[in-house]
C-alpha positions as CSV (number, residue, x, y, z in Angstrom):
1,X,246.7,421.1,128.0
2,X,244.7,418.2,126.3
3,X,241.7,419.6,124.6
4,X,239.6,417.1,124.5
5,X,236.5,417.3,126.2
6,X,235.1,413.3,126.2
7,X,235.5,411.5,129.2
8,X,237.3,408.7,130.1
9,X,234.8,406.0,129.5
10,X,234.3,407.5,125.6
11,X,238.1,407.2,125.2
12,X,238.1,403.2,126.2
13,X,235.0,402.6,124.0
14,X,236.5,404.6,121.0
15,X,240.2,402.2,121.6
16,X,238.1,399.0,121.8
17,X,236.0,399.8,119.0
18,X,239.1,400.8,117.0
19,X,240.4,397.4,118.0
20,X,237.2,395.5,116.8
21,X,237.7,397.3,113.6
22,X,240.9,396.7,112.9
23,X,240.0,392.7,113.4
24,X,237.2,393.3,110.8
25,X,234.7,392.7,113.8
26,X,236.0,389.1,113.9
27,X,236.4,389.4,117.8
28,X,233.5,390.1,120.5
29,X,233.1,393.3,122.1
30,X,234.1,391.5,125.3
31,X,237.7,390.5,123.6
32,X,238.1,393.9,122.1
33,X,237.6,395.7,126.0
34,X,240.0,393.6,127.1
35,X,242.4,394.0,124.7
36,X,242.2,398.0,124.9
37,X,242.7,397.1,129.4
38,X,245.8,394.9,128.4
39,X,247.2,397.9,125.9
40,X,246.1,400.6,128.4
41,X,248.3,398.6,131.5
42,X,251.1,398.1,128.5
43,X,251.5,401.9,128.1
44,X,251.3,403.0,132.1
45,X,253.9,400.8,132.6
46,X,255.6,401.9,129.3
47,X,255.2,405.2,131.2
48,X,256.4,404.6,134.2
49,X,259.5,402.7,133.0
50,X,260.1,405.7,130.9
51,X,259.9,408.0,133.8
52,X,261.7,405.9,136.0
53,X,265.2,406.2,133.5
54,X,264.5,410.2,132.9
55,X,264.8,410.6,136.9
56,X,268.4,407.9,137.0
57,X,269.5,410.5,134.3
58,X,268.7,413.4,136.4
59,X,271.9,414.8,137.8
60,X,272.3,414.7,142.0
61,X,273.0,418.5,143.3
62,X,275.3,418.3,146.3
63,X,274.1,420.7,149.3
C-alpha cells in the first residue's frame, strides 16, 4: 500500500511546481496546473489502455 500520507491536492501542486521548475519558472503557475491536468488525463488513459490489453490477454474459462 502507498505510504504517503499527503493528499491529493499536495500531489498536483508538487507535479505543477516540478513542471515550473523544469521550465526555469519561464511559464505561469496557471500554464504549469494545466500542464500537470493534461499529463494527469495522459496517464489514466495510459492506464486504462493498459488495463484494457491485460484483460484481451486474459484467457476465457469455459463452464
Amino acid at each position: 500500500m502507498n505510504k504517503d500520507k499527503r493528499t491529493a491536492e499536495e500531489i498536483f501542486n508538487n507535479l505543477a511546481s516540478t513542471i515550473r521548475s523544469s521550465h526555469d519558472q519561464e511559464i505561469s503557475e496557471e500554464e504549469s496546473r494545466k500542464l500537470a491536468r493534461n499529463f494527469i488525463r495522459f496517464c489514466q488513459r495510459f492506464i486504462e489502455i493498459r488495463l484494457r490489453i491485460d484483460e484481451e490477454k486474459e484467457p476465457t474459462t469455459k463452464d
